[in-house]
C-alpha positions in Angstrom: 0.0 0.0 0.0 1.4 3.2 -0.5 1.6 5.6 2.5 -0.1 8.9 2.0 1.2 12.3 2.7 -1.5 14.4 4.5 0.6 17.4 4.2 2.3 17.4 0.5 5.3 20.5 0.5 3.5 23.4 -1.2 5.6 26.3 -2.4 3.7 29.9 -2.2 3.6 30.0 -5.8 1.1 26.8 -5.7 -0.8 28.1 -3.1 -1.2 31.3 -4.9 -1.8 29.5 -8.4 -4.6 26.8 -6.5 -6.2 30.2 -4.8 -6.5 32.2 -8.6 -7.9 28.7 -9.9 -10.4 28.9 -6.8 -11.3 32.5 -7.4 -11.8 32.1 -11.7 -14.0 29.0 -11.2 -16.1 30.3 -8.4 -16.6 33.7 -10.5 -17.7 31.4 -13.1 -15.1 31.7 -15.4 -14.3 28.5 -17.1 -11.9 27.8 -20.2 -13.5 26.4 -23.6 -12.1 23.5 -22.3 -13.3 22.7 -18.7 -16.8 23.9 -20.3 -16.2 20.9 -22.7 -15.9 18.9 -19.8 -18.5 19.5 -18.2 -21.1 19.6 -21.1 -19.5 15.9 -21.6 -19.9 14.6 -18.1 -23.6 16.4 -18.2 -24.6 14.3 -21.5 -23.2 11.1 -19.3 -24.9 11.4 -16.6 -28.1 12.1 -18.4 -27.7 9.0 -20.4 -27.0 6.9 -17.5 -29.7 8.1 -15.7 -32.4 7.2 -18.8 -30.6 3.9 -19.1 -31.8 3.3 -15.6 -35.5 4.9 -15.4 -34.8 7.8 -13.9 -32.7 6.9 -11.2 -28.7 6.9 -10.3 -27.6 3.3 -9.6 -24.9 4.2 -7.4 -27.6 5.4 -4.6 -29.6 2.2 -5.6 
């Protein structure tokens, strides 16, 4: 098994990088890209949830 580290070294330029990130996505600024994502993992969802009648078989 392979031990985790609760506490990975972070240098203050990747704390200020993962707090920008934080701040664009919860304006609601996404790239063409992460907006391709999601549209993608929307269509998924929505299929698996008509293959199923309606509901999500993980909470089954």
């Amino acid at each position: 098994m392979i031990p985790s580290n609760p506490n990975p070294p972070m240098t203050n330029a990747d704390v200020m990088r993962f707090h920008n990130r934080m701040a664009r996505r919860m304006r609601g600024e996404f790239t063409q890209h992460e907006l391709a994502l999601y549209e993608q993992a929307k269509r998924t969802y929505e299929h698996i949830l008509k293959n199923n009648g309606g509901k999500n078989p993980i909470f089954n």
